[in-house]
VOKEVO-366182 format. One record per residue: residue in three letters; x, y, z of N, C-alpha, C, CB in turn. Coordinates in steps of 0.1 Angstrom, whole numbers, padded with zeros to 4 digits, always signed. Glycine has a CB too. Layout:
<nodes>
alaXYZXYZXYZXYZ/...
</nodes>
This chain:
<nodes>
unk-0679+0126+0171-0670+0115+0174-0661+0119+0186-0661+0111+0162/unk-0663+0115+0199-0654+0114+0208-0646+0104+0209-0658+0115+0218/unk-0629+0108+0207-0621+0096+0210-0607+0110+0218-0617+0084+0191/unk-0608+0117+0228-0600+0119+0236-0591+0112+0243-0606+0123+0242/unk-0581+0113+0249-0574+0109+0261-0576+0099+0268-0575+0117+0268/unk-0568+0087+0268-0574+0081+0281-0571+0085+0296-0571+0067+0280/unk-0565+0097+0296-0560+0104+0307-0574+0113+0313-0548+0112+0301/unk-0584+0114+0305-0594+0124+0303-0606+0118+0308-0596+0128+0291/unk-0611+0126+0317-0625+0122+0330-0634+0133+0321-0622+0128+0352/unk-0646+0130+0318-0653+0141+0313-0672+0137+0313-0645+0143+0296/unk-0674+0152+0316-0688+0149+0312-0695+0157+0306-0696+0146+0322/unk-0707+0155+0300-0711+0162+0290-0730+0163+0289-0702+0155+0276/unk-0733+0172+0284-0747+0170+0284-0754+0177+0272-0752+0175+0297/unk-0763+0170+0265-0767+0175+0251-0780+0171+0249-0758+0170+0238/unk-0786+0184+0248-0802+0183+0245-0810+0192+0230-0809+0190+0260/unk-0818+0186+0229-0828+0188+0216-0843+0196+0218-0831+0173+0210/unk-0846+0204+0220-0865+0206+0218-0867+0208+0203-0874+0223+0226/unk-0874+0201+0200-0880+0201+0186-0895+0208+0185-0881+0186+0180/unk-0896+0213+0176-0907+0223+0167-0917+0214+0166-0902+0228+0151/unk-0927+0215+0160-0939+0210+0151-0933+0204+0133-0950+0226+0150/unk-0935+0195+0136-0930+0188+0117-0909+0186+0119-0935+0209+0099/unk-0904+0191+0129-0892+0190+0129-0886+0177+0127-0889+0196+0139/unk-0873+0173+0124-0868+0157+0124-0851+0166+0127-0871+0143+0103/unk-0846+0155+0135-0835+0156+0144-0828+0140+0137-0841+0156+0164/unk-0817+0139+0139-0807+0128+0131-0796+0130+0141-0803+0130+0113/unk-0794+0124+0152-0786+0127+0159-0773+0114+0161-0794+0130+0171/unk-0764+0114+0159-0756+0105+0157-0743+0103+0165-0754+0107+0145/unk-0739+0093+0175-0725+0098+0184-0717+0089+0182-0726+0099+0201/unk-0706+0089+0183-0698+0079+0184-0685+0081+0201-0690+0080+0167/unk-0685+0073+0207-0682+0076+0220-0670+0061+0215-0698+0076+0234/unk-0651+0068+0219-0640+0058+0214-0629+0063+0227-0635+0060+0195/unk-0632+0070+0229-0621+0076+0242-0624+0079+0255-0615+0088+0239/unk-0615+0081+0258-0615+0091+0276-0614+0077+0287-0635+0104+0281/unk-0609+0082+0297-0611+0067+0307-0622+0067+0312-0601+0063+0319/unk-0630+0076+0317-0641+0079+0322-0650+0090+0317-0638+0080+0333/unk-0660+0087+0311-0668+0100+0304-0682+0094+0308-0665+0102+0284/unk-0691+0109+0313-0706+0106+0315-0715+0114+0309-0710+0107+0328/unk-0721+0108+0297-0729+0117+0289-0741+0115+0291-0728+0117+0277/unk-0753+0125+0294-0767+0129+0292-0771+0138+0280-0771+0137+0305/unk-0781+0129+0271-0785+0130+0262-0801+0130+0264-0779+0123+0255/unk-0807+0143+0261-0823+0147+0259-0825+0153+0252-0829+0151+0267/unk-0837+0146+0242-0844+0150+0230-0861+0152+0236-0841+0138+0216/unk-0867+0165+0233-0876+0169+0241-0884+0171+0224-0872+0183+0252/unk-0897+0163+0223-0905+0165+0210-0916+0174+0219-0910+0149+0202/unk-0913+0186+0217-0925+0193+0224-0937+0196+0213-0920+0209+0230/unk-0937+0197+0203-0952+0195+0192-0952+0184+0182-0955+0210+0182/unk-0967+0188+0177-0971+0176+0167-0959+0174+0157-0986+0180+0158/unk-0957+0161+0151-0951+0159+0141-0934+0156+0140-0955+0169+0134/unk-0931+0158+0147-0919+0157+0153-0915+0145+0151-0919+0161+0165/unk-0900+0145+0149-0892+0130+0149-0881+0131+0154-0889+0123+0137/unk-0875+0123+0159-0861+0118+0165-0855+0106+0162-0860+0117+0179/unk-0841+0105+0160-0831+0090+0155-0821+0092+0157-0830+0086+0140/unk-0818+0087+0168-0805+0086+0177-0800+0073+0172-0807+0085+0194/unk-0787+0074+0172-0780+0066+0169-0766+0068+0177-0781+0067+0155/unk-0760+0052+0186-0745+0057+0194-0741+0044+0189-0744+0061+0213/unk-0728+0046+0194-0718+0037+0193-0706+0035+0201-0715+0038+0184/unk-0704+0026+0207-0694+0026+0217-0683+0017+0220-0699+0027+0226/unk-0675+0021+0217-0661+0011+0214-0654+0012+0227-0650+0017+0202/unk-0652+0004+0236-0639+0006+0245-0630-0005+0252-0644+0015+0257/unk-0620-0003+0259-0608-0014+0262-0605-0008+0272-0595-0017+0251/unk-0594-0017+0278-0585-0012+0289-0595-0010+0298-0576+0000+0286/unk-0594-0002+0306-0603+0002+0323-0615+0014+0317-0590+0013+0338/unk-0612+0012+0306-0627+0024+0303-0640+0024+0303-0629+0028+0293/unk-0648+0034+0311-0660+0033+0313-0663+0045+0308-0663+0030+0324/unk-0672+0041+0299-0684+0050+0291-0699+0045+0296-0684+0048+0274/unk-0704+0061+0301-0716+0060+0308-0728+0073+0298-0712+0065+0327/unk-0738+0066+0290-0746+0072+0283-0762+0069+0293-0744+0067+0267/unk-0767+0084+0294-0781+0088+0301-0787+0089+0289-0781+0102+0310/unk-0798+0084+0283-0806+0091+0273-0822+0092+0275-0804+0084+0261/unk-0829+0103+0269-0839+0107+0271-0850+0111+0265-0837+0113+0276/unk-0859+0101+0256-0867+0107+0247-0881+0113+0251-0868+0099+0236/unk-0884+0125+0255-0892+0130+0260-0904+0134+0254-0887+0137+0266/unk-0913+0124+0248-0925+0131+0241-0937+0137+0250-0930+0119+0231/unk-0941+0152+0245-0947+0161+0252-0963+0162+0244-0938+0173+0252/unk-0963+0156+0231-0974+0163+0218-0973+0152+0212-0971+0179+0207/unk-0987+0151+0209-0989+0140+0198-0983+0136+0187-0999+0141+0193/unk-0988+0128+0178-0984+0122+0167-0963+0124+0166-0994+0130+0153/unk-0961+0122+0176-0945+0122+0174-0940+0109+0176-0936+0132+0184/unk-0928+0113+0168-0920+0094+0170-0904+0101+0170-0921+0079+0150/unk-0900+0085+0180-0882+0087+0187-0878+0070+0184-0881+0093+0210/unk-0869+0072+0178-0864+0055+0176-0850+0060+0180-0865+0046+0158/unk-0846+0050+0188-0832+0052+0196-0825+0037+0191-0835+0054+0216/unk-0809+0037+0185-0802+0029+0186-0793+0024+0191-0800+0028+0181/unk-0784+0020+0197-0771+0022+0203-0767+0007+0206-0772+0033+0216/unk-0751+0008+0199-0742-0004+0199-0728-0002+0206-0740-0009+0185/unk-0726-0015+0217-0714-0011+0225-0707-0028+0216-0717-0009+0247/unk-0692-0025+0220-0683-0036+0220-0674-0032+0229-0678-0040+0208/unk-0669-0042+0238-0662-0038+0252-0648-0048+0245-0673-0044+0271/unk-0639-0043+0250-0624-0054+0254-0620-0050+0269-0606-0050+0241/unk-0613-0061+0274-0603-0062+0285-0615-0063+0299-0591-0045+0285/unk-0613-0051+0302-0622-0048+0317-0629-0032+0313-0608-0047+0335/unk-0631-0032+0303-0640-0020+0301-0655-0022+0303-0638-0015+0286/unk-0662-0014+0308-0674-0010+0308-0682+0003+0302-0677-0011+0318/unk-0696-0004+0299-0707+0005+0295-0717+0005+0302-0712+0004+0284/unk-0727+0020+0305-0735+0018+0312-0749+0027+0300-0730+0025+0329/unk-0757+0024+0299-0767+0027+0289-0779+0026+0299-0767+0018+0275/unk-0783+0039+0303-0799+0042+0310-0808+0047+0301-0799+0052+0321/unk-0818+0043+0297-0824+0051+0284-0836+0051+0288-0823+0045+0268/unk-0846+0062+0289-0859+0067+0296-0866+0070+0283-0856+0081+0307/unk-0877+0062+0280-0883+0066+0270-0897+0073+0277-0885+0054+0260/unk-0901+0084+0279-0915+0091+0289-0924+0098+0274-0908+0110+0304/unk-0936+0097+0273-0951+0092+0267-0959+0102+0277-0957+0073+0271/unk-0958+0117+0278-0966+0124+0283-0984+0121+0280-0960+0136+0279/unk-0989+0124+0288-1005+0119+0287-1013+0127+0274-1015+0124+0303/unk-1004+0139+0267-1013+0145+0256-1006+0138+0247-1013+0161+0253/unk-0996+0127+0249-0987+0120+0234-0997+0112+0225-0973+0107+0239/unk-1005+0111+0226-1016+0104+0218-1008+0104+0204-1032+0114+0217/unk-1011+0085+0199-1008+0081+0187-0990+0088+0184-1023+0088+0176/unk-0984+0079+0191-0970+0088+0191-0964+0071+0189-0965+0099+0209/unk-0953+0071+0185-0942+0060+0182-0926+0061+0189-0940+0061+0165/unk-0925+0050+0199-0912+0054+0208-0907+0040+0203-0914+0058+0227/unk-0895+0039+0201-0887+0025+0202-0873+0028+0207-0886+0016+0187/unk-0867+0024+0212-0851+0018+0218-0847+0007+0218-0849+0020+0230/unk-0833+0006+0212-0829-0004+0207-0816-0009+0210-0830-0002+0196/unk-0811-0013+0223-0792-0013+0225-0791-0030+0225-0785-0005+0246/unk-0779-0029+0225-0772-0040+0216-0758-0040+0225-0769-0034+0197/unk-0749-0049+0226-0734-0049+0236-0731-0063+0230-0735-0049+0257/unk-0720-0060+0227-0711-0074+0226-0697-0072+0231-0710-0078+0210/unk-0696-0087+0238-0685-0086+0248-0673-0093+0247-0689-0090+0259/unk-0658-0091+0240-0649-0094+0237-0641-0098+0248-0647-0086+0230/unk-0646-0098+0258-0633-0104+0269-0646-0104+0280-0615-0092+0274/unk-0640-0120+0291-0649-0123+0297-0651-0114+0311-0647-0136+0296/unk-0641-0104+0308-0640-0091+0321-0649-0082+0318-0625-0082+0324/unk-0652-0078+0305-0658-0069+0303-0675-0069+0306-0654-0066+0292/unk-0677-0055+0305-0690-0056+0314-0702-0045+0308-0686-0053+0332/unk-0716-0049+0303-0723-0039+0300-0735-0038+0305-0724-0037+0289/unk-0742-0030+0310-0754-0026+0318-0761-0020+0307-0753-0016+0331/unk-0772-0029+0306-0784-0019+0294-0797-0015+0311-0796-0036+0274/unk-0802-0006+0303-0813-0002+0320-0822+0010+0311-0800+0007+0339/unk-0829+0001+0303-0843+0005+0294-0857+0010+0303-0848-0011+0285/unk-0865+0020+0301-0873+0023+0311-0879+0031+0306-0869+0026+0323/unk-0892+0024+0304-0907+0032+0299-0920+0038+0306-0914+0023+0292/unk-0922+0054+0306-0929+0056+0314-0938+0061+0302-0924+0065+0327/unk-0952+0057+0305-0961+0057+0294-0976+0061+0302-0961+0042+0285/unk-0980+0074+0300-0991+0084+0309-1000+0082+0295-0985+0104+0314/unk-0999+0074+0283-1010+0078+0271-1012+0067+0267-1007+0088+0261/unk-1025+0063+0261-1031+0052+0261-1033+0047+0245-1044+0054+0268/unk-1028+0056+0232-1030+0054+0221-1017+0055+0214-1039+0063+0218/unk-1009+0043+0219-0992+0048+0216-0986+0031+0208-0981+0052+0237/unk-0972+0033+0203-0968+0025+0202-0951+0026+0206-0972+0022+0191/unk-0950+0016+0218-0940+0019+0225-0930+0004+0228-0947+0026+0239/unk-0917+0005+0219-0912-0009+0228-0900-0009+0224-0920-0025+0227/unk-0892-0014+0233-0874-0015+0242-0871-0028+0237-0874-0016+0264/unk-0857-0025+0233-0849-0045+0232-0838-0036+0241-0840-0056+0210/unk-0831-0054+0242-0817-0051+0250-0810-0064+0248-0818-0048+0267/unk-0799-0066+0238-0791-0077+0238-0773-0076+0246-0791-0079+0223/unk-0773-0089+0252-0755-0085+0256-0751-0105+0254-0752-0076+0281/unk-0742-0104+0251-0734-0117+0248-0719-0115+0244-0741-0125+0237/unk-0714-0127+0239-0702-0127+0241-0703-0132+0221-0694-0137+0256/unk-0688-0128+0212-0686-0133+0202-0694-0149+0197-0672-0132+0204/unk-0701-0149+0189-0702-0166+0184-0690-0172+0180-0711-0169+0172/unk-0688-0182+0191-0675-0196+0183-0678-0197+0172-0675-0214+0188/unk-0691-0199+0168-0693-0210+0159-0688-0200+0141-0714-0216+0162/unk-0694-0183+0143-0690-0174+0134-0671-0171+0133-0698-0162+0140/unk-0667-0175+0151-0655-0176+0146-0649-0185+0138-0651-0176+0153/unk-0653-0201+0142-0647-0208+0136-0650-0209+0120-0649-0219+0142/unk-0663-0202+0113-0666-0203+0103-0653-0196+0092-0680-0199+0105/unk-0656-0182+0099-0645-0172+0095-0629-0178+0093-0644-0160+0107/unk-0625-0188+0104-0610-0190+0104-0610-0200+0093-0604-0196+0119/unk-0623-0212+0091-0624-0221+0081-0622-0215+0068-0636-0228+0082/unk-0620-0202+0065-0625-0195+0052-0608-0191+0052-0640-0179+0055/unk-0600-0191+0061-0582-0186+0059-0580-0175+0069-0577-0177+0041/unk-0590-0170+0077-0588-0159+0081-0578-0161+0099-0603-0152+0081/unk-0573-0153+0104-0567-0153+0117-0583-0153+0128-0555-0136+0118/unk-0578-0158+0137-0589-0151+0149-0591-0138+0149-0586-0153+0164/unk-0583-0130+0151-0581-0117+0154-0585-0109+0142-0566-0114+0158/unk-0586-0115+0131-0593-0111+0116-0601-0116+0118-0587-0115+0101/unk-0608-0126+0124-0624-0128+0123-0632-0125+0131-0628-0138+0122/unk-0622-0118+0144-0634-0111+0151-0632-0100+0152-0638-0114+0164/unk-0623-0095+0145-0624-0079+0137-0637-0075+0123-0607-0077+0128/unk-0638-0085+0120-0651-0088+0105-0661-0089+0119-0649-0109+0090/unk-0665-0096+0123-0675-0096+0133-0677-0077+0139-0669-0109+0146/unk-0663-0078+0147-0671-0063+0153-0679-0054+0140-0658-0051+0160/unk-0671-0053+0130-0667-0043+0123-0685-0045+0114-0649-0045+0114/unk-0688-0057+0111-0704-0060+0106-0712-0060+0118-0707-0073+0098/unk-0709-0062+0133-0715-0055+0142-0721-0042+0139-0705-0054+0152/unk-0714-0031+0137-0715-0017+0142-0718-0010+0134-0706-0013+0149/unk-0718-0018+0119-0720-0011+0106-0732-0007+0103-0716-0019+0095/unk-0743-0013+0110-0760-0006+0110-0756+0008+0116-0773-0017+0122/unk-0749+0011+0126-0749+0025+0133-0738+0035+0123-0742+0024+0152/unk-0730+0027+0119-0717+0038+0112-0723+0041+0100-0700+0031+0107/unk-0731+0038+0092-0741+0043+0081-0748+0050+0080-0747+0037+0078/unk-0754+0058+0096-0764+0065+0100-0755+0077+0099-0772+0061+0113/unk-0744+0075+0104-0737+0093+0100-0736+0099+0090-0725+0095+0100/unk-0741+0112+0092-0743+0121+0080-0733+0121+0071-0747+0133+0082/unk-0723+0122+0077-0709+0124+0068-0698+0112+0068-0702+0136+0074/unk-0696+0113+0054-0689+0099+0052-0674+0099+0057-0690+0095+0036/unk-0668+0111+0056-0654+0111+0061-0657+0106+0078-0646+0129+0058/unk-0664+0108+0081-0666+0106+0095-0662+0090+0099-0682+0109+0099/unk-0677+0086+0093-0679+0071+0092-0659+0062+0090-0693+0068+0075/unk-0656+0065+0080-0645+0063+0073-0634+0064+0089-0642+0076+0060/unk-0635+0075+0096-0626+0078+0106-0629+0067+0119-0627+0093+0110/unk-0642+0064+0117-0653+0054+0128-0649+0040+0126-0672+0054+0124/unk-0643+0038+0114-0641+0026+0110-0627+0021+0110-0647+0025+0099/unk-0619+0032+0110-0602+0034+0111-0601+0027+0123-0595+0052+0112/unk-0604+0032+0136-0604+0039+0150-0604+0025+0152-0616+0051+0156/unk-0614+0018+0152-0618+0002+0154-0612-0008+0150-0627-0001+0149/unk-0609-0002+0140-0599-0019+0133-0586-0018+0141-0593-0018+0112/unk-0577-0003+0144-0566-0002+0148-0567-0007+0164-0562+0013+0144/unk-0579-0008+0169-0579-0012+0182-0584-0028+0184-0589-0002+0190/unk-0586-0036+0171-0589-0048+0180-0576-0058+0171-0609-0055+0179/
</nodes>
C-alpha cells in the first residue's frame, strides 16, 4: 500500500521470475504521492507457472499515478490474469500501459488483463493502453478496458433510499473497488484500503 506524501515524486520498479509450478499473488494499492511512476514485471520463465495481479488506484487533487505492467510469458502451459481499478477526483490522472508478450515456445498458455477507471469529476482523466504481443499460436489471450463517469441513475437510486450524494457515491466507489480489496492477503490491510477511501471522498 502506497499512500506517501503529496509532496513526493517517486519511482519504483518491481519484478517477479517465476519457477516451474510456481503462483505469484501480487497485490498493490497505489493512494499517494503527487507524482509516482511504477514498472511492474512478472517473467513466467517455466512450465506451470501462474500470476494474479491485482492494483488499485485512488487519486485527487493534481495527482498522477503512472503504472507500466508486464506479463512476460517465456514456457508453456502458464497463465497471468491481470486486474486493475482506478477512481480519479478533481484533475487527477492515471496512466495504465499493460504489455501482455506470448513468447513463441508459450504454447497452450492463458493471459488476460483487465482495467477498469471511474471518473468522479469531469477534469479527471485516465489512459488505459492494453497491448498484446502474441509470437504463439495455441494460446488464450484477451484485454478489456472500461472508463466512464459515476451512473445518475445509481445515484439517484441510492439518494431515493435516504442517502446524501456524497454517501452514494461513496457506496458506489467503495463496491467499485471491493473485487480488488478482497484479493489482499491480509485483512488488516484491506481494512486500511478501505479507511483511506472513504476519508477521501
Amino acid at each position: 500500500m502506497q499512500n506517501w506524501s503529496r509532496r513526493l515524486w517517486g519511482v519504483s520498479y518491481q519484478r517477479a521470475v517465476l519457477a516451474a509450478d510456481s503462483q505469484l499473488c501480487w497485490a498493490v494499492a497505489a493512494l499517494g504521492s503527487r507524482l509516482h511512476w511504477t514498472a511492474q514485471s512478472v517473467l513466467l520463465r517455466e512450465p506451470g507457472s501462474g500470476a494474479h495481479l491485482y492494483g488499485l488506484v485512488f487519486a485527487d487533487g493534481r495527482q498522477h499515478l503512472d503504472y507500466q505492467t508486464r506479463q512476460d510469458h517465456l514456457a508453456p502451459h502458464t497463465e497471468s490474469d491481470l486486474l486493475f481499478r482506478s477512481a480519479l477526483l478533481d484533475r487527477a490522472r492515471t496512466v495504465l500501459r499493460g504489455v501482455v508478450h506470448l513468447r513463441p515456445a508459450a504454447q497452450q498458455t492463458s493471459a488476460y488483463q483487465s482495467t477498469h477507471s471511474l471518473l468522479l469529476s469531469d477534469k479527471a482523466r485516465a489512459d488505459a493502453l492494453p497491448i498484446l504481443e502474441i509470437e504463439a499460436d495455441d494460446v488464450r489471450c484477451k484485454h478489456g478496458s472500461t472508463t466512464g463517469m459515476v451512473d445518475d441513475e445509481q445515484v439517484f437510486y441510492l439518494m431515493s433510499r435516504g442517502l446524501s450524494r456524497q454517501e452514494a457515491q461513496r457506496m458506489i466507489v467503495q463496491g467499485f473497488f471491493e473485487t480488488v480489496i478482497t484479493e489482499f492477503p491480509v485483512e488488516g490491510v484491506q481494512e486500511k484500503i478501505r479507511l483511506a477511501i472513504e476519508s477521501r471522498i
